[in-house]
C-alpha positions as CSV (number, residue, x, y, z in Angstrom):
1,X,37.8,-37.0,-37.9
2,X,37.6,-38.7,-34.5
3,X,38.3,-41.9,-33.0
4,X,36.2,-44.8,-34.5
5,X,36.6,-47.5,-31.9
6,X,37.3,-45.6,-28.7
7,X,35.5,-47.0,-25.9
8,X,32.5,-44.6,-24.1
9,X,33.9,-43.3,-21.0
10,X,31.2,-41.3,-19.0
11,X,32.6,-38.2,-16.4
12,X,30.7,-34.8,-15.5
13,X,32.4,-33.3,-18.4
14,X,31.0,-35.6,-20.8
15,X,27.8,-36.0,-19.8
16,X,27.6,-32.0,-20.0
17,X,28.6,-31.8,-23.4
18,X,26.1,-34.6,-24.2
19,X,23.5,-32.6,-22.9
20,X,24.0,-29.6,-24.5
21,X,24.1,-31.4,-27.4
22,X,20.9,-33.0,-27.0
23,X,18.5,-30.2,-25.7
24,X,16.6,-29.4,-28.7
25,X,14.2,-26.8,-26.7
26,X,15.8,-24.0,-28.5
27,X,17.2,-24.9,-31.2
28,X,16.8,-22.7,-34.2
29,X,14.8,-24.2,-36.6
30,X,16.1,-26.9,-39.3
31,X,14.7,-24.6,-42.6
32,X,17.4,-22.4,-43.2
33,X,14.8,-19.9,-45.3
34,X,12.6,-19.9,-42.3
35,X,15.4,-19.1,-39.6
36,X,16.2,-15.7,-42.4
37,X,12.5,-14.7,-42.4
38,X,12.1,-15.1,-39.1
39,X,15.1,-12.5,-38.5
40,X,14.7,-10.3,-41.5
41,X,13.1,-7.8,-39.7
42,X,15.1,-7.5,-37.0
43,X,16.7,-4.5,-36.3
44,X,20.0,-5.3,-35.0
45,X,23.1,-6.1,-36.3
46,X,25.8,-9.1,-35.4
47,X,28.4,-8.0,-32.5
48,X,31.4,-7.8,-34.4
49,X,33.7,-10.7,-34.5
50,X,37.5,-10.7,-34.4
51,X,37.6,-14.1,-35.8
52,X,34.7,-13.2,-38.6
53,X,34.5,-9.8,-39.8
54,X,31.6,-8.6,-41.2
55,X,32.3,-6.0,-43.2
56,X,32.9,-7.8,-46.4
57,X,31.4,-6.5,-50.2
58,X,28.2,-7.3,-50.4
59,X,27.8,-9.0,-53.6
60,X,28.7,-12.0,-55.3
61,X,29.5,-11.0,-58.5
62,X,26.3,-12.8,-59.9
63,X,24.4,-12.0,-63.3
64,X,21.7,-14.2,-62.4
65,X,18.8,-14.4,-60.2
66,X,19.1,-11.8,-57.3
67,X,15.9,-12.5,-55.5
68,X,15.3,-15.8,-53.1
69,X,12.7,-18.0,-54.0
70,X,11.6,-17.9,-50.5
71,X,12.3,-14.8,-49.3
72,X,11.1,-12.2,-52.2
73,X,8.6,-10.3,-50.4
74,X,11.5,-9.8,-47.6
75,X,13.8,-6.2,-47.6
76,X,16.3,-6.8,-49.9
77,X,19.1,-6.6,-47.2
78,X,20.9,-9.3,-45.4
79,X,19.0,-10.4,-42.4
80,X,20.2,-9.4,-39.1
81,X,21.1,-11.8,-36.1
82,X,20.3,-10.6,-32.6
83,X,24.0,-9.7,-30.4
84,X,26.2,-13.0,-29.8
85,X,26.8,-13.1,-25.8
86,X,30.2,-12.3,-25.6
87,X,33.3,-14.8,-25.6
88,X,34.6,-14.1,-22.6
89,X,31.5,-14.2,-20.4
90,X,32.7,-15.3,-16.8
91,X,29.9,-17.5,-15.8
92,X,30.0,-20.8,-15.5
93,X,26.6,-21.7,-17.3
94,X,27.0,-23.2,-20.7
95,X,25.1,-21.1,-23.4
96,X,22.6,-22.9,-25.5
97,X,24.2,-24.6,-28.9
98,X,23.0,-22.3,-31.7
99,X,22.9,-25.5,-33.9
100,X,19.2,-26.8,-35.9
101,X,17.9,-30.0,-35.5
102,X,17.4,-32.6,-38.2
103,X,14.9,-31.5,-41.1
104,X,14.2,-35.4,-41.9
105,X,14.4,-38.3,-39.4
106,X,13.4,-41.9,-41.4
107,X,14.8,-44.5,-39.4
108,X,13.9,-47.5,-42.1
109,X,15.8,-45.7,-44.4
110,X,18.6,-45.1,-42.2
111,X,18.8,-48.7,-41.2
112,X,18.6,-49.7,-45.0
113,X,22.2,-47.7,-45.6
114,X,23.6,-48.8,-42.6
115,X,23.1,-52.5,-43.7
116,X,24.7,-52.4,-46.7
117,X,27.2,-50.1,-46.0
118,X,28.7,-52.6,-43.2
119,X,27.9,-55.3,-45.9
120,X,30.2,-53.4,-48.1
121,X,32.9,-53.0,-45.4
122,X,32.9,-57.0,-44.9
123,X,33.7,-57.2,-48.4
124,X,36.6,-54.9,-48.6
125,X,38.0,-55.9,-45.6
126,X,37.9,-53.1,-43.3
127,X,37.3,-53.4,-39.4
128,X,37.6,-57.1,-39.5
129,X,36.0,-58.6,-36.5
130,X,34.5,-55.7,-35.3
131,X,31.4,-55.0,-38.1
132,X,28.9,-55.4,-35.0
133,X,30.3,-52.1,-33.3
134,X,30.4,-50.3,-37.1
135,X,26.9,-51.4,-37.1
136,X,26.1,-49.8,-33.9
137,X,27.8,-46.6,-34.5
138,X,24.8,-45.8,-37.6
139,X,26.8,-44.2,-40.1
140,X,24.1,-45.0,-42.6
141,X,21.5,-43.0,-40.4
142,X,23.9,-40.2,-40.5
143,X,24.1,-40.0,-44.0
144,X,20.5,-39.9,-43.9
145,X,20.0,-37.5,-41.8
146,X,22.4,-35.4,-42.9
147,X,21.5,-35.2,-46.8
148,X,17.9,-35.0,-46.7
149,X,17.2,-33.9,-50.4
150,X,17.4,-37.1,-51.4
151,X,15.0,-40.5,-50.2
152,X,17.4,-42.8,-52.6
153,X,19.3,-45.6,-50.4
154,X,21.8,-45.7,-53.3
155,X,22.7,-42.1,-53.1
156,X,23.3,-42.2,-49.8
157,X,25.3,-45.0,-49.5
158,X,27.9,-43.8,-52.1
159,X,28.4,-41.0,-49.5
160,X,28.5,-43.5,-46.2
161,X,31.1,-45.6,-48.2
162,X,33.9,-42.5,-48.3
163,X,32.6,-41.1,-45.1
164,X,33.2,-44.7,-43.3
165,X,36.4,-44.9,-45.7
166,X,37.7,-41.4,-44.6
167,X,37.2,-42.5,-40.7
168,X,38.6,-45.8,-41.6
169,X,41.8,-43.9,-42.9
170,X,42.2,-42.2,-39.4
171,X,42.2,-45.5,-37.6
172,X,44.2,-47.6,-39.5
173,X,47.0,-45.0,-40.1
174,X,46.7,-42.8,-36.9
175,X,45.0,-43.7,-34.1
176,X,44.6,-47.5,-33.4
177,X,47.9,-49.2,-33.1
178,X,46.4,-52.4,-32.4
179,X,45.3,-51.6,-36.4
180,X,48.8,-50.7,-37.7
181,X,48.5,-47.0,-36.8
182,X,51.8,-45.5,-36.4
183,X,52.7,-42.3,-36.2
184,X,55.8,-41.8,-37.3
185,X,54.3,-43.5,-41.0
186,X,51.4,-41.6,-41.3
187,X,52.4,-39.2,-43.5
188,X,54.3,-41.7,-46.1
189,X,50.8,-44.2,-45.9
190,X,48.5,-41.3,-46.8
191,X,50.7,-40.3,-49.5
192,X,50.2,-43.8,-51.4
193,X,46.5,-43.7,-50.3
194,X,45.7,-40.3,-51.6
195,X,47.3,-41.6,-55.0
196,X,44.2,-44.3,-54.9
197,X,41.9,-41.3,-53.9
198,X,43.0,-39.0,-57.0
199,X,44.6,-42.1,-59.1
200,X,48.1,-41.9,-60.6
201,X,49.2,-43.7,-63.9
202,X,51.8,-45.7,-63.4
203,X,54.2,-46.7,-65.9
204,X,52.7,-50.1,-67.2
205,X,55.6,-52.3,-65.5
206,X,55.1,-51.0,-61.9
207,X,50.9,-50.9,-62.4
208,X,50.5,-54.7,-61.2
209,X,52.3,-53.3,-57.6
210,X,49.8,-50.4,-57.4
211,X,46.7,-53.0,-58.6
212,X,47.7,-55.3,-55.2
213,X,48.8,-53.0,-53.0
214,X,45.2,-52.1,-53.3
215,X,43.9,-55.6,-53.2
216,X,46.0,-56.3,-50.5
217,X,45.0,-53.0,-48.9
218,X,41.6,-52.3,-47.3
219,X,41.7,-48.8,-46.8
220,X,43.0,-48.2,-50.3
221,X,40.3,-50.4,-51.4
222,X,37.6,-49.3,-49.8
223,X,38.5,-45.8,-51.0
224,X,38.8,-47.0,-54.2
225,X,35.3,-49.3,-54.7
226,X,33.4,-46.4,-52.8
227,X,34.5,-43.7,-55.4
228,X,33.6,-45.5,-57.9
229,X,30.4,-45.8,-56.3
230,X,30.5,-42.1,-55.5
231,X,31.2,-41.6,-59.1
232,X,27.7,-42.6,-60.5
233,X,26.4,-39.5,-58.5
234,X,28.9,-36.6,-59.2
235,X,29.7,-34.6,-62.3
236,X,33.8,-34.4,-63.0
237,X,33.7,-31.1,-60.9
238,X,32.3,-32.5,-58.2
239,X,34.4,-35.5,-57.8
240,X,37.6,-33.0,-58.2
241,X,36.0,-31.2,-55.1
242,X,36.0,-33.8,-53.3
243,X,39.1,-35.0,-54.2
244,X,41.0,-31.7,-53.4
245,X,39.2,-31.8,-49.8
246,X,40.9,-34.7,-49.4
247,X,43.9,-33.9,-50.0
248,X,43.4,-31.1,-47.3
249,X,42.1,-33.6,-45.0
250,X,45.3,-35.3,-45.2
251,X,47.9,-33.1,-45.3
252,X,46.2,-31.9,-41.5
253,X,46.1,-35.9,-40.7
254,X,49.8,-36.0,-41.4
255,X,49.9,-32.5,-39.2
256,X,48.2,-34.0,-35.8
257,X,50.8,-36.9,-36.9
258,X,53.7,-35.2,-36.0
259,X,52.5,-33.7,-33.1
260,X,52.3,-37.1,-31.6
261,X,55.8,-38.7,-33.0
262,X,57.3,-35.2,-31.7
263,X,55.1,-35.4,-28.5
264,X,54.6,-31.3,-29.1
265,X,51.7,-29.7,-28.1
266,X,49.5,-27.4,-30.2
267,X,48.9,-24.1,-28.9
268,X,45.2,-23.4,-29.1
269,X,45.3,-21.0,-32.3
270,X,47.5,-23.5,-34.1
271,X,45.0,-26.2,-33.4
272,X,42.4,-24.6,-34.2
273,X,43.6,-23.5,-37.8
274,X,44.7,-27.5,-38.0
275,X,40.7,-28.3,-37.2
276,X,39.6,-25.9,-39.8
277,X,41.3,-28.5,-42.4
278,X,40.8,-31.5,-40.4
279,X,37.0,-30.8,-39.9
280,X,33.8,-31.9,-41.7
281,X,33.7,-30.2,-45.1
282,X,35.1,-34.1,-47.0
283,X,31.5,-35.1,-46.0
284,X,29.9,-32.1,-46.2
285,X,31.2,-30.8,-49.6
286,X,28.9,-33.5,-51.3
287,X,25.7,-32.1,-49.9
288,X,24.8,-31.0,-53.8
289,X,25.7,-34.0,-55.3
290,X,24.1,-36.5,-52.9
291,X,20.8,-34.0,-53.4
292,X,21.0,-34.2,-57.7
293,X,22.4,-30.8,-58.2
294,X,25.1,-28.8,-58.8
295,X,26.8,-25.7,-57.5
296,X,28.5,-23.6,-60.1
297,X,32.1,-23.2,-59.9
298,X,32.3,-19.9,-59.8
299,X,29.4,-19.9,-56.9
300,X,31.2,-22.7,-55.0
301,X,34.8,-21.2,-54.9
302,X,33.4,-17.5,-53.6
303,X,35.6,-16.3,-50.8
304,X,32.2,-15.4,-49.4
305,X,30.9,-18.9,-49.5
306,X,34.1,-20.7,-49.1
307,X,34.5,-18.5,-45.7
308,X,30.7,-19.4,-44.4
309,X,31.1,-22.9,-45.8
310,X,34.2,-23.1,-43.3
311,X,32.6,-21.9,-40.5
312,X,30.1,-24.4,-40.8
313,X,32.0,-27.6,-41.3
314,X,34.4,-26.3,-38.2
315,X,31.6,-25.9,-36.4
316,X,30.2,-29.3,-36.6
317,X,33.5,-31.2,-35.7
318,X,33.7,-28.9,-32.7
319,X,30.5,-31.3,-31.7
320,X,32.4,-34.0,-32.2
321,X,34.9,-32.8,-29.8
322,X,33.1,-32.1,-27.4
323,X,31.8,-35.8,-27.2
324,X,34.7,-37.4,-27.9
325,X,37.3,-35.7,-25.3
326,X,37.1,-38.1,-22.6
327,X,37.5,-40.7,-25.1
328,X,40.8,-39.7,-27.3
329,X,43.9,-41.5,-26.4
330,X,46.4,-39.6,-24.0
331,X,48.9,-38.5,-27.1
332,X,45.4,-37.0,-28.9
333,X,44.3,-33.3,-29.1
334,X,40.9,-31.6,-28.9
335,X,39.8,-28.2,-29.0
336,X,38.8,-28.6,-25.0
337,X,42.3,-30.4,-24.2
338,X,43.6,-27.4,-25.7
339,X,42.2,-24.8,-24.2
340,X,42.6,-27.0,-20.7
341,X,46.6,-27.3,-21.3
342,X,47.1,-23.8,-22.4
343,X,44.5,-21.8,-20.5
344,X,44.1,-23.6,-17.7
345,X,40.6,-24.3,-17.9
346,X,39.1,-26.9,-15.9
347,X,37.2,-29.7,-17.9
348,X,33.5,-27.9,-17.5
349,X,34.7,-23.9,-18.5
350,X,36.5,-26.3,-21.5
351,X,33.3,-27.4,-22.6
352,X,31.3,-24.0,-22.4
353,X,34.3,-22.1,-24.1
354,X,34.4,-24.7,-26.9
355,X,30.7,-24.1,-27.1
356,X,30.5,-20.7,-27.3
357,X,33.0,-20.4,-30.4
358,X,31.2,-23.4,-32.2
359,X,28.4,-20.8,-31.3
360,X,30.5,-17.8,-32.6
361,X,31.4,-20.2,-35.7
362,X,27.0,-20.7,-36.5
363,X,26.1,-17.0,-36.4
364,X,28.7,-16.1,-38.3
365,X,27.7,-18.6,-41.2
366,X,24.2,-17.4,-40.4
367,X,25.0,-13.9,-40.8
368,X,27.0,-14.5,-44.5
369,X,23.8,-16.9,-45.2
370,X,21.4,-14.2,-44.9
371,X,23.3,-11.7,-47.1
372,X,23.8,-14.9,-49.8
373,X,20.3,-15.6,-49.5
374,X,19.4,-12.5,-51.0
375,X,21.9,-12.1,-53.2
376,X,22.8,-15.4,-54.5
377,X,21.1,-17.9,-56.9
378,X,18.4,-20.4,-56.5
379,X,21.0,-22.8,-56.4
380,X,22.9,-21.0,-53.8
381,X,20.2,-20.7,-51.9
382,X,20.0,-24.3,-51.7
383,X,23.3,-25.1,-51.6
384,X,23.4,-23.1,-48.2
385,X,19.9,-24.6,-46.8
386,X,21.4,-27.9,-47.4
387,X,24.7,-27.2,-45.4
388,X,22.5,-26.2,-42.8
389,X,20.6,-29.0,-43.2
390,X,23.7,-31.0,-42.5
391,X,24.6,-29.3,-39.6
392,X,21.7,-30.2,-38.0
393,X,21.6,-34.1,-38.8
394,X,25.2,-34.1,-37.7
395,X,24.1,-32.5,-34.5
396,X,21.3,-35.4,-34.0
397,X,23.5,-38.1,-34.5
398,X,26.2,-36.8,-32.2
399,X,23.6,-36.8,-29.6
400,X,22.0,-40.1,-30.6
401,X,25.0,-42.4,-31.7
402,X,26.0,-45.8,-29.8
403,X,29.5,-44.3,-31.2
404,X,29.4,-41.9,-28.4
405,X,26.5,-43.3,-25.9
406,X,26.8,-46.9,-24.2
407,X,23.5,-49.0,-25.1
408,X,20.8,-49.4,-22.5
409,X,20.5,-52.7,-20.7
């Protein structure tokens, strides 16, 4: 997660990344089954990938449905993708993102889960005084944009409520010192807030401590009243899911943590296996449950589809870093401040390098997509249109957000 309340800070850099972000002319398309038939009968394979490799079995281990419901009168082989341009091309033009658009845009409905998702963070307390600028930032829109299976406000605000909670966490415990944040406590405050997020029994004499420190707490609280709301929507697997991600989330929060109280600097591998956990798979790992369905276990924890799953929720924070590295704090880490301290990049061949593996990151979930696709069940199938889906209503409202674009005059 990124900086909340950082102030918009405009350069060359930024305004690059914000326009690669926002040129749509070729962006693949938002149906995931139409991108694969489109490339089924395309000769050649993926350039291999040191980061990906491709030559992984080529089943699931599934009994059940083999054939797409989309795709059966395709070759039953996994679709090809065209060459990736190479990593270490020495231009200086930034490739095109390989990253969809949104498949559903409804702005009422959007505005109707941003409403009452800042109505639910007056009442639990979080960002006090500042619920204007949480308005402005449109979480609810990205919710809706970002889990279009489903046109019910409700259902998407039990997922804005953790979403805004899990950026609230961030804030209040590691970024904003003017909200508490302080490094050298992160780790010891998420350890008490994760015990709200998967709840601990007590003893009975010490409950009534636990009871107002979340009371008392607004992060703990806004964890715990949006889970509950979350809850009504997810089966017991689901919520565990989610509840692991977390977990993930912040042990990596805790990570980026010590980097500052040490004042040590990532080298750009070790950051990027920290963004890998610290990326968007907590929001992204409810894109069944938000949509009324659910992935099989067995389907869900596939090294297959845990890999591509990866590879797209790293991908789409990448976006975010790209926006948000003139903005992060001087102490703060981003892919392209990585790659400038260790690599010497300037700012701009930052940008296109960070582009070009968030690139390398989509065709490879592309590539295990296709093969899936074929392979997989009707739910699978789904489950992987829908995280594409998400990809590409994340990608609109990283280009569209007051979050990361001052408001006209």
């Amino acid at each position: 997660m990124s900086r909340l309340l950082a102030p918009t800070v405009s350069g060359d850099p930024a305004e690059l990344a914000a326009a690669v972000l926002a040129d749509m002319r070729t962006a693949p398309v938002g149906e995931l089954s139409a991108l694969l038939a489109d490339r089924a009968d395309r000769p050649d394979p993926p350039a291999p990938s040191l980061l990906f490799p491709t030559d992984q079995p080529s089943t699931l281990g599934m009994a059940a449905a083999r054939l797409p419901l989309l795709l059966a009168d395709r070759p039953k082989e996994p679709a090809p993708l065209p060459p990736e341009p190479a990593v270490d091309d020495d231009s200086d033009e930034v490739p095109e993102l390989f990253c969809p658009g949104p498949v559903r845009d409804n702005p009422a409905l959007g505005e109707e889960v941003n409403e009452r998702m800042v109505q639910w963070a007056g009442e639990v307390g979080i960002y006090d005084g500042r619920l204007d600028h949480l308005r402005s930032c449109g979480f609810g829109r990205l919710i809706m944009l970002t889990h279009p299976g489903t046109d019910d406000a409700d259902r998407l605000l039990a997922a804005a409520k953790v979403v805004v909670a899990e950026w609230a966490s961030d804030d209040y415990y590691l970024d904003e010192e003017e909200m508490g944040a302080d490094p050298a406590m992160t780790a010891a405050r998420f350890g008490v807030l994760y015990g709200v997020v998967d709840p601990v029994t007590l003893p009975r004499r010490y409950r009534h401590e636990l009871d107002r420190f979340i009371k008392e707490e607004p992060i703990a609280l806004a964890f715990r009243t949006g889970m509950e709301h979350l809850a009504k929507y997810t089966t017991t697997a689901q919520m565990g899911r989610f509840q692991h991600q977390m977990a993930i989330l912040f042990q990596a929060l805790d990570q980026n943590a010590s980097w500052r109280h040490t004042g040590r600097r990532p080298a750009v591998w070790e950051y990027y296996m920290h963004r890998y956990h610290n990326s968007y798979l907590p929001p992204m790992i409810l894109v069944d449950a938000i949509a009324g369905y659910e992935l099989p276990a067995q389907e869900f924890y596939h090294p297959r589809l845990r890999r591509a799953f990866a590879m797209a929720g790293m991908a789409a924070v990448l976006l975010n870093d790209l926006h948000s590295m003139d903005k992060e704090a001087d102490d703060d880490i981003s892919l392209p401040i990585a790659l400038m301290e260790e690599e010497g990049l300037s700012r701009e061949q930052a940008v296109k390098r960070t582009v070009e593996i968030h690139n390398e990151l989509m065709h490879g979930f592309v590539t295990e997509a296709a093969g899936m696709y074929l392979e997989g069940t009707p739910m699978l199938q789904r489950f992987l249109a829908d995280t594409w889906a998400w990809c590409g209503g994340s990608r609109e409202w990283h280009a569209t957000s007051k979050r990361y674009h001052k408001q006209e005059s």
